[in-house]
C-alpha positions, 0 to 999 in steps of 0.5 A: 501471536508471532509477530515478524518485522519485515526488513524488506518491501515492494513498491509497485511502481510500473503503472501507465499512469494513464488517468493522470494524464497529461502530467504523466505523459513524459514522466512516470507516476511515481516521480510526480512531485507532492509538496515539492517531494515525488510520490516514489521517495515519500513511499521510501521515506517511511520504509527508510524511517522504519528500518527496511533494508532492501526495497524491489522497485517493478519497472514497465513505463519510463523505467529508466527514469525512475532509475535515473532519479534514484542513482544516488540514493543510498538508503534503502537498498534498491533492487529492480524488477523489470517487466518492460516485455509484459506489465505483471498488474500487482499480483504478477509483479510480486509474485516475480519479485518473491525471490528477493523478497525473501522467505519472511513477511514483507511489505508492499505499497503503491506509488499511487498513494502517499500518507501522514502518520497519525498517532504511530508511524503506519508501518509500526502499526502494522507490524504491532499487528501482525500475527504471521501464523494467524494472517496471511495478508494485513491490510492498512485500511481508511475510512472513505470518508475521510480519504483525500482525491477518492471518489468510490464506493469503499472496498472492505468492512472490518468485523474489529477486535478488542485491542485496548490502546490500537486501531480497529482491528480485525478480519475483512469482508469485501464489498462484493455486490454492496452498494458501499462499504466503509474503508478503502484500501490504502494500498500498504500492507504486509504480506506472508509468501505463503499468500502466493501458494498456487498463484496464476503465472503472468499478470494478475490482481492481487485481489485475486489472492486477498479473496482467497484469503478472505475465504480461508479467515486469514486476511486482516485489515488494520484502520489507519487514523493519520491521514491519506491521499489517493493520486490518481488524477490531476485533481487528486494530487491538487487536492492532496498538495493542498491538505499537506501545505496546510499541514492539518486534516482531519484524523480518523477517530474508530475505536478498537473495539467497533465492530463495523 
């Protein structure tokens, strides 16, 4: 196993915003206030905590404003990357950002979500788990069921591994034409450059590039068992505030030996 830790990251943050309106209708989604704290400096919060030194913010919907917020900020370094001409979607907007990136593997998370810890920090678990010759994409996963302000049918199942003492753990199988399946994506991963080998120019998924994977037996999923919120609406985030200010939720209980 060769284990990397990531000193960089991306935060996707150029959404429109548009199912969160009217809350985002002079404000960015990344700057609306969870439990007194916007989305965007949660997501740096645990990146800060975790030790990554430089974070590439993607800008494209009152850009200027997410720069205004972070003007004094100071930890993590920020680096910006601007897509006001043309909205790159995940995929574009990474692809773009790869040169500041770096050669290494790195992590990326949306600003549209937010989580509590569970039993370790998710970045450590992640980073515990990654085996940068064996993985080109490790996704942190929840169970749908468990998950606060979402509403579909789950995106992956995972054919889990033995690891004593860790998370479920192992390769992931899309949902496709399913009905459902168990476990949302989280939106925070890490990812290897070589994912980006014969990318697409211009805007695309990143799904594009996790099925690629998936084909080629190198993208892998980890279980998270803290809790996590999706806030993609106006009751989304009413629901999550509400399950932080009460500060309990149920934690997620799937044994590192299942296979689901």
């Amino acid at each position: 196993m060769t284990q990397e830790i990531p000193d960089t990251a991306m935060v996707l943050a150029a959404g429109l915003g548009l199912r969160l309106r009217p809350l985002t209708n002079k404000l960015p989604k990344p700057l609306l206030e969870l439990a007194g704290r916007t989305l965007l400096d949660r997501a740096l919060d645990h990146l800060h905590a975790f030790g990554v030194s430089t974070v590439v913010i993607n800008l494209h919907y009152l850009g200027n404003l997410i720069e205004a917020h972070l003007a004094n900020r100071n930890s993590p370094s920020v680096v910006y990357s601007h897509e006001e001409d043309l909205l790159l979607e995940t995929g574009g907007g990474v692809t773009k950002a790869l040169p500041v990136l770096g050669e290494k593997s790195f992590f990326v998370i949306n600003s549209d979500i937010t989580w509590t810890d569970g039993s370790q920090p998710a970045l450590r678990w992640l980073t515990c788990s990654w085996d940068s010759t064996e993985m080109d994409a490790l996704l942190l996963l929840h169970p749908v069921e468990a998950a606060t302000g979402y509403n579909g049918a789950g995106d992956y199942s995972i054919k889990a591994l033995d690891h004593p003492g860790m998370p479920a753990i192992g390769q992931l199988n899309r949902r496709g034409d399913r009905s459902s399946a168990p476990f949302v994506f989280t939106g925070v991963q890490i990812l290897h450059p070589r994912l980006f080998g014969g990318a697409p120019e211009g805007p695309f998924s990143l799904t594009q590039l996790y099925d690629r994977a998936e084909q080629a037996g190198k993208l892998y999923g980890i279980v998270h068992d803290g809790d996590w919120h999706h806030i993609g609406t106006p009751s989304g985030l009413i629901e999550a505030e509400a399950v932080i200010k009460r500060g309990s939720g149920q934690v997620s209980s799937i044994h590192s030996n299942q296979s689901l």
